[in-house]
C-alpha positions as CSV (number, residue, x, y, z in Angstrom):
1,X,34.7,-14.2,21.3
2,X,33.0,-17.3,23.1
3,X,32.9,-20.6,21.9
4,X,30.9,-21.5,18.8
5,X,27.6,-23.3,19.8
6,X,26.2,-26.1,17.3
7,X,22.5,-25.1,17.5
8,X,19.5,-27.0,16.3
9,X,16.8,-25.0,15.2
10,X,13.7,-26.7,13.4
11,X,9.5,-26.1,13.2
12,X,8.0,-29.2,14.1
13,X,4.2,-30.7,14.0
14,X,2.7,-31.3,17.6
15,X,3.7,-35.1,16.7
16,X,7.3,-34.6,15.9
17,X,7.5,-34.5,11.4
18,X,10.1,-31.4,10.2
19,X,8.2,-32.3,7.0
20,X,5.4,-33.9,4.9
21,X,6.2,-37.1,3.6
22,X,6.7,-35.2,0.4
23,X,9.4,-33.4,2.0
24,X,6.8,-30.2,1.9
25,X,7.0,-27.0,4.6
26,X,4.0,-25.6,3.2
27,X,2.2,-26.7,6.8
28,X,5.0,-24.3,8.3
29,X,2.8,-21.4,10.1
30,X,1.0,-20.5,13.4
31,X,-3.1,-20.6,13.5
32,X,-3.4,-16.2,13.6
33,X,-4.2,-16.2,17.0
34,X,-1.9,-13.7,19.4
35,X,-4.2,-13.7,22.4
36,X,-1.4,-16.4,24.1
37,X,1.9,-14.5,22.8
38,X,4.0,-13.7,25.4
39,X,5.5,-11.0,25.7
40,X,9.1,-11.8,24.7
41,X,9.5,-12.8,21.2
42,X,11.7,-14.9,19.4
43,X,13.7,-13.1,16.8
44,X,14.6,-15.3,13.8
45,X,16.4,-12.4,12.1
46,X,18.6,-11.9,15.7
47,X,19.4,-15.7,15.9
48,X,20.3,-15.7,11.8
49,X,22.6,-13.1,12.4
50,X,24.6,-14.9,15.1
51,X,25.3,-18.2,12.5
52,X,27.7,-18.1,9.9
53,X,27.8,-22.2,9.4
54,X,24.4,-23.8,8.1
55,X,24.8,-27.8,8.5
56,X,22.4,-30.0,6.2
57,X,21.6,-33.3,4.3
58,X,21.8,-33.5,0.7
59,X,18.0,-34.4,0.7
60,X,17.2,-31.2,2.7
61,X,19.3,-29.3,0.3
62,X,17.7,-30.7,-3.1
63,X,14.3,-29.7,-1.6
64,X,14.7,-26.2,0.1
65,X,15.8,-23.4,-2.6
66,X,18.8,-21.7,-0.9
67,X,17.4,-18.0,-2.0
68,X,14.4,-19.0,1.0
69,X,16.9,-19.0,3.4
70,X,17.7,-15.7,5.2
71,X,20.9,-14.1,4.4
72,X,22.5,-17.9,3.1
73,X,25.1,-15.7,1.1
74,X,27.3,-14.4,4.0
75,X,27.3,-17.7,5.1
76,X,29.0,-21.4,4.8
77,X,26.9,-23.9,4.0
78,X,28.1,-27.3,4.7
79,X,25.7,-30.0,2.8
80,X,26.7,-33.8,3.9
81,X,26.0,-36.0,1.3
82,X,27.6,-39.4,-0.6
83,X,27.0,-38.3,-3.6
84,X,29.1,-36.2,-6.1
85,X,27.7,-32.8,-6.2
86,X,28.4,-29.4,-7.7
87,X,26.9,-26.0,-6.7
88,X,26.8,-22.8,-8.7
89,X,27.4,-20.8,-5.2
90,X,31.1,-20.6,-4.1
91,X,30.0,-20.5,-0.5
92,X,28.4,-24.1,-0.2
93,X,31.2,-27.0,0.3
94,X,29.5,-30.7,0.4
95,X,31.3,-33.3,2.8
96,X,31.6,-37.1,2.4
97,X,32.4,-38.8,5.3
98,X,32.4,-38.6,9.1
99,X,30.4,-35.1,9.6
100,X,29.9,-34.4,13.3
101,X,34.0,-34.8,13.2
102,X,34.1,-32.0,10.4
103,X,31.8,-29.8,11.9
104,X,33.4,-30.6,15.3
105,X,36.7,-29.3,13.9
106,X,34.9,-26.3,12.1
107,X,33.8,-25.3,15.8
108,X,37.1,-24.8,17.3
109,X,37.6,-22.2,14.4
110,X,37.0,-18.4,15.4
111,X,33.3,-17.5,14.3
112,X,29.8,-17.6,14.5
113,X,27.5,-20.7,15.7
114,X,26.7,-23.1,13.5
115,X,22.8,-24.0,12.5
116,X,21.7,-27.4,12.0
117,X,19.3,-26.3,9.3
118,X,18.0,-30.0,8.6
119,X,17.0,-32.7,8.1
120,X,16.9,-35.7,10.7
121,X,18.9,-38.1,8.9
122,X,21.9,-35.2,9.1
123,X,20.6,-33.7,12.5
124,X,20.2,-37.4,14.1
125,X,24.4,-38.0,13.7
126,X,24.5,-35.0,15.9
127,X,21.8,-35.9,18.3
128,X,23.6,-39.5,19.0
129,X,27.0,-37.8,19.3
130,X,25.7,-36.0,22.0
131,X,27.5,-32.6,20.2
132,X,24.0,-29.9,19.7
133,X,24.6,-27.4,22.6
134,X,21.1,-26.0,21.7
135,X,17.8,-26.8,20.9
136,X,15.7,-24.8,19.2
137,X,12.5,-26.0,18.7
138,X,9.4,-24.4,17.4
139,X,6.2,-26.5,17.8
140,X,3.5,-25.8,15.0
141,X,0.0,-26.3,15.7
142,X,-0.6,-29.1,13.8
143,X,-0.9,-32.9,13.8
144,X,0.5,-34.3,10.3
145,X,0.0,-37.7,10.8
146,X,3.0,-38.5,8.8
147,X,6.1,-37.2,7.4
148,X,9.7,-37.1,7.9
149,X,10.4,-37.3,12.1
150,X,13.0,-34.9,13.6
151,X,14.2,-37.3,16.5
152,X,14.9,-41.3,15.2
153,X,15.6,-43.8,17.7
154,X,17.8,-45.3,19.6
155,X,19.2,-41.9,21.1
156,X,20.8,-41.4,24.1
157,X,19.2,-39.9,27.1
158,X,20.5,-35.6,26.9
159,X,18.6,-34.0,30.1
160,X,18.2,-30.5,28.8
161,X,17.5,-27.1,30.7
162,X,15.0,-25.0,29.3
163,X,16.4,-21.3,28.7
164,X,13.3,-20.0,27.1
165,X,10.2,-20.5,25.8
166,X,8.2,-17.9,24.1
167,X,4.6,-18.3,22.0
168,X,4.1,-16.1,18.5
169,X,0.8,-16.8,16.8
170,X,0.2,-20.0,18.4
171,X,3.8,-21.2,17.5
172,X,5.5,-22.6,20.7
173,X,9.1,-21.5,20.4
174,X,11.1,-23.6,23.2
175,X,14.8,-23.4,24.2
176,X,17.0,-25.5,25.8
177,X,20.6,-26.5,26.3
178,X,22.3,-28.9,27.3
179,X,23.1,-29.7,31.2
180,X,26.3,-29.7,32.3
């Protein structure tokens, strides 16, 4: 089996929120309109089946219900957070502590990729490290004005290679690794 990738995959507004500044996805769509799809098609179901590691914040997991997200059962979820927390499903562990290190070390295990699944304050330990192998970024038509950013500053510069780039419903997906 090849190496596990740590992929990022999030929907953003054309001026970078993951979410409202409620926290809400409800903005989370394309506009109807197939006459720009391309031919190839992203498949979220494909790219789910290839995880078995979902990373996120504590914030991100206190708003999202895990029964929205696609087959979260068969898989680890790792939730980083400070706080003492208990969850009534055997399969979510919560880390304290130095994540990208934990995750790092889950990595090296046989397996599946592992998903970033959100949010920025979690993903942007990640980003600094220099550790996602892959983004995956969907771009939803819409400018929200506000909201919770995906990328924070102070970043290092990461020259990417785009592998892909598909549209579906006026949702750009785009995806690109990192340079060697």
């Amino acid at each position: 089996m090849s190496k596990r990738k740590i992929i990022l995959n999030l929907a953003i507004s054309l001026d970078g929120y993951i979410a409202g500044e409620d926290g809400g996805f409800a903005w989370i769509h394309g506009d109807g309109d197939k006459s720009h799809d391309t031919e190839k098609q992203f498949n979220f179901t494909d790219s789910v089946s290839k995880i078995d590691i979902l990373v996120m914040g504590r914030k991100y997991y206190e708003d999202v219900p895990l029964e929205t997200i696609e087959d979260f059962e068969s898989k680890k979820l790792c939730v980083a957070t400070s706080k003492k927390l208990t969850s009534e499903y055997e399969n979510v562990e919560f880390f304290n502590g130095d994540i990208c290190k934990k995750i790092l070390d889950l990595k090296e295990d046989n397996g599946k990729n592992i998903w970033l699944f959100g949010g920025a304050g979690l993903t942007d330990h990640f980003v600094k490290a220099n550790i996602v192998d892959e983004y995956i970024i969907g771009i939803i038509p819409i400018i929200l004005g506000e909201g919770r950013r995906l990328f924070l500053k102070n970043n290092p510069t990461i020259k990417l290679h785009l592998k892909e780039c598909t549209v579906q419903k006026g949702i750009t997906i785009i995806k690109y690794t990192k340079k060697p």
